[in-house]
KOLROVEX-687741 format. One line per 2 residues: their letters; for each residue x, y, z of C-alpha. Coordinates in nm, 3 decimals. Each point is the difference from the previous one (the first is absolute). Layout:
<pts>
a = X Y Z ~ ...
</pts>
This chain:
<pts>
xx = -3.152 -8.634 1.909 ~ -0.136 0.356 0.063
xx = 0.253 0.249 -0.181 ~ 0.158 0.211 0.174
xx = 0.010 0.391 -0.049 ~ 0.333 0.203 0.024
xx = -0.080 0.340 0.115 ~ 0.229 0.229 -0.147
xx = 0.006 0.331 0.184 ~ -0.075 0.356 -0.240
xx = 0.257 0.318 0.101 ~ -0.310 0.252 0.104
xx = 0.053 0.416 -0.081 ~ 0.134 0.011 0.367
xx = 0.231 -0.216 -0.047 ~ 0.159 0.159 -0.316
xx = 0.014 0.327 0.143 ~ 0.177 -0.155 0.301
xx = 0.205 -0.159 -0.196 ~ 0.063 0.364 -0.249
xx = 0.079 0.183 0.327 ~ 0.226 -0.257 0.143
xx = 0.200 0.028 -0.385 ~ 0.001 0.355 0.074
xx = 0.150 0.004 0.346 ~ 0.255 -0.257 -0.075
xx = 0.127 0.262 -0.326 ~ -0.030 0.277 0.197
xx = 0.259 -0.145 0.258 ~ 0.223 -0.142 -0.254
xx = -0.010 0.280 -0.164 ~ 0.343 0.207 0.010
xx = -0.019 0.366 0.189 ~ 0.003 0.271 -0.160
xx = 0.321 0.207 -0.016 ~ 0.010 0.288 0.233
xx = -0.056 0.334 -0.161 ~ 0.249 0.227 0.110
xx = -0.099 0.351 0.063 ~ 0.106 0.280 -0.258
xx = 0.340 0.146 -0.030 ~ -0.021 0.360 0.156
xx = -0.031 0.243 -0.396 ~ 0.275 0.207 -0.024
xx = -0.098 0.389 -0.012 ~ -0.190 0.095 -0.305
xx = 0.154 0.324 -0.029 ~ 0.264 0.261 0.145
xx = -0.183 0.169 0.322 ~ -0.078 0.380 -0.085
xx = -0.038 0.260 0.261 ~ -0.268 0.146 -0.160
xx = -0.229 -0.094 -0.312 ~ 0.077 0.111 -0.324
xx = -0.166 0.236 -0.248 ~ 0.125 -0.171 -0.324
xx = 0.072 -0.322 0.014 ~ -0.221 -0.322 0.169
xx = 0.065 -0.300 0.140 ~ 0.075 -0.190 -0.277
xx = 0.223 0.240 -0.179 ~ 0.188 0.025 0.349
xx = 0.068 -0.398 0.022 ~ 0.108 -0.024 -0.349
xx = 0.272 0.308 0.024 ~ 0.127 -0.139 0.352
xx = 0.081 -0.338 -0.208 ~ 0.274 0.198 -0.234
xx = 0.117 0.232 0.295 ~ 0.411 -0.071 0.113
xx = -0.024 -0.299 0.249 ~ 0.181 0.243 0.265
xx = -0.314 0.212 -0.009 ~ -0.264 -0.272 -0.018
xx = -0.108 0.012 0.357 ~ 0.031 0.337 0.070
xx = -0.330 0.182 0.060 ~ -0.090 0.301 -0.215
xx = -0.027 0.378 0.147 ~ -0.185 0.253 -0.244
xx = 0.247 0.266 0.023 ~ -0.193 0.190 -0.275
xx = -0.325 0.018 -0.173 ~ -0.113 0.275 -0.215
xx = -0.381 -0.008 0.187 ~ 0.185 0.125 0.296
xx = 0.325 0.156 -0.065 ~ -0.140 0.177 -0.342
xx = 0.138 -0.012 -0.351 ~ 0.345 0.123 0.031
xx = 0.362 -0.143 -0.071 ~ 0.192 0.168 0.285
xx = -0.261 -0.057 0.245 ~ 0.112 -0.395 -0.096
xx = 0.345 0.041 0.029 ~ -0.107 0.188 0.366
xx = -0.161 -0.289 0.115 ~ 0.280 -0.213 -0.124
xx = 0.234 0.164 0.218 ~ 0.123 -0.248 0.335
xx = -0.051 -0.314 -0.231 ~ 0.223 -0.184 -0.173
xx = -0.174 -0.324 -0.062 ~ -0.120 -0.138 -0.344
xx = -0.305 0.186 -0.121 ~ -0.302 -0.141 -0.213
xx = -0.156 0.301 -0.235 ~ -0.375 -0.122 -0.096
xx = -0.192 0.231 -0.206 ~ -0.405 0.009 -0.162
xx = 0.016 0.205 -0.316 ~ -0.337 0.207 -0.120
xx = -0.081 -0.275 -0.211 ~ 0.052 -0.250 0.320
xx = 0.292 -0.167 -0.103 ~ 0.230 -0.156 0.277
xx = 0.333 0.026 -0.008 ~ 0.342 0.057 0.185
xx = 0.346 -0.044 0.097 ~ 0.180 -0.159 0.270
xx = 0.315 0.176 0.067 ~ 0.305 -0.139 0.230
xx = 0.036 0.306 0.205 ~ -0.201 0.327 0.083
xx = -0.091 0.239 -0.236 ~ 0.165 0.280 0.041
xx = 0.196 0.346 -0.196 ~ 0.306 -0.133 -0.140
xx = 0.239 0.118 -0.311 ~ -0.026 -0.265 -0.164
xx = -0.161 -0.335 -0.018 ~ 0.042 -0.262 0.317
xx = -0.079 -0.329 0.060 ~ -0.006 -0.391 -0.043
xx = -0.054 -0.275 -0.255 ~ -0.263 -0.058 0.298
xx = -0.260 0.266 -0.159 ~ -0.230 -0.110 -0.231
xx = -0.324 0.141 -0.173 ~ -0.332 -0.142 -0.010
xx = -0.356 0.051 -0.135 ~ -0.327 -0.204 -0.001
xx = -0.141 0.031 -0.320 ~ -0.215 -0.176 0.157
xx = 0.251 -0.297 0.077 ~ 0.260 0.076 0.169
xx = 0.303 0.091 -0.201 ~ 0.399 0.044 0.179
xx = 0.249 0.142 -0.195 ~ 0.368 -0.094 0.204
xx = 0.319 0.129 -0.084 ~ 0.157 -0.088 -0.351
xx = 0.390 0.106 0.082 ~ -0.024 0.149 -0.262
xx = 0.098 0.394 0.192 ~ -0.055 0.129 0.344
xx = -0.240 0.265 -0.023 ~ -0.220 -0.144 0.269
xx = -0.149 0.337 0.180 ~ 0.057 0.394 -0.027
xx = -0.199 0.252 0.190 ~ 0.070 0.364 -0.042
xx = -0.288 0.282 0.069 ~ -0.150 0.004 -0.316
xx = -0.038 -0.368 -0.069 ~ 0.038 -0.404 0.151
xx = 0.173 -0.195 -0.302 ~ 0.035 -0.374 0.011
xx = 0.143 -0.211 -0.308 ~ 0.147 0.201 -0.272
xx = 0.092 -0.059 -0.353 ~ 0.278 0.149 -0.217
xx = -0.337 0.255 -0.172 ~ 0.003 0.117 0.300
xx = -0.374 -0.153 0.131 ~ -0.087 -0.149 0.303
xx = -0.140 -0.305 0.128 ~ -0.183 0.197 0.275
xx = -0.004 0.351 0.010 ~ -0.206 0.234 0.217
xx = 0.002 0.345 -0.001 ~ 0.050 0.273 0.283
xx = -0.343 0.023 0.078 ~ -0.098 -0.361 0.024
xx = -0.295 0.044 -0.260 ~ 0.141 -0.097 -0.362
xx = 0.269 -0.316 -0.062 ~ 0.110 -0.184 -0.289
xx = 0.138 -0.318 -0.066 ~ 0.211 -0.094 -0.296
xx = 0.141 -0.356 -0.090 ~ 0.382 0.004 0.144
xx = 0.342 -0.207 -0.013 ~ 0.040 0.016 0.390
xx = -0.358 -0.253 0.030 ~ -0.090 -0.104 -0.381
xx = -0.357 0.115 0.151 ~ -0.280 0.040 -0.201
xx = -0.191 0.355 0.075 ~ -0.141 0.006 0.304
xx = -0.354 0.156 -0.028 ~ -0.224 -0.044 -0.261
xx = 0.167 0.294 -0.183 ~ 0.372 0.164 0.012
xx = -0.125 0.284 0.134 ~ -0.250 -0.003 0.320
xx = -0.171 0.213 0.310 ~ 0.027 -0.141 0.327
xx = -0.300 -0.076 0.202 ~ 0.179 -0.103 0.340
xx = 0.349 -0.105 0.098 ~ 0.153 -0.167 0.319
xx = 0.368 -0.038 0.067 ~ 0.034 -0.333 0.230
xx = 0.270 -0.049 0.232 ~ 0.108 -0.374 0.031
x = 0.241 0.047 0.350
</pts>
């Protein structure tokens, strides 16, 4: 008998990429769909809207004071009722330009040395006999972090203006957290019971470099 020969057939390169692509099809449509990616949430505003740039303090510093303002004054936009590049260095030409407002006020400073620093007070600044206010006003200074110094309950002196001088914060010696004088050119700032604060610019007693009272209405 002749033997017989069993032909057994070899899988040629074609084949196995045929048969690769086929493996890759069939995983591709068993594969499960992706999840939809929804679209990004709208950002809330970065900041409070200002009318007009400001002189002392940037973008930053702005969004990280509007984060410890009163909520009832978180939207509002800011109006520079008074900057000392402008209206020149003088304390009653502030309490002029404070006149017809009666909205919360942010005081930002630059010392000589170019210190930041402020005040937020609850209502205008303005002449008064003796001191006015809320537990709403605080102090503040970036040193260069930001620094707020709220109300301790501990008195009420919260804001005095007469001709001569702006006061805010006092202590039983008599010192100020923030005091400017008449002329808008020489402050000081003292550690007081009314905001534990610690002194505002570098040193307790300082020359202002520009000044901007903010109204928040």
């Amino acid at each position: 008998m002749k033997g017989r020969w069993r032909y057994t057939r070899l899988p040629s390169q074609v084949d196995d990429t045929l048969s690769v692509e086929e493996g890759e099809e069939e995983e591709e449509e068993t594969a499960p769909a992706p999840a939809p990616v929804s679209a990004p949430a709208p950002e809330d505003p970065v900041g409070p809207q200002l009318a007009e740039a400001s002189r002392v303090l940037g973008a930053s510093e702005i969004r990280q004071l509007s984060l410890h303002l009163p909520p009832r004054v978180t939207r509002h936009p800011w109006s520079l009722a008074f900057c000392t590049s402008r209206d020149g260095f003088s304390l009653r030409s502030l309490y002029r330009q404070m006149e017809g407002h009666s909205g919360p006020v942010l005081l930002v400073l630059r010392d000589q040395d170019g210190q930041m620093f402020g005040a937020f007070s609850s209502s205008a600044i303005r002449l008064s006999k003796g001191f006015y206010g809320t537990g709403e006003t605080f102090l503040f200074s970036f040193s260069p972090q930001l620094k707020v110094f709220k109300w301790t309950g501990s008195n009420s002196f919260f804001v005095k203006g007469d001709l001569d001088s702006l006061m805010m914060g006092s202590a039983s010696a008599g010192q100020f957290g923030l005091w400017l004088d008449g002329d808008l050119y020489h402050g000081g700032s003292h550690p007081c019971a009314t905001f534990n604060n610690e002194v505002l610019a570098r040193q307790e007693q300082f020359y202002i470099k520009e000044l901007e009272a903010w109204v928040l209405s």
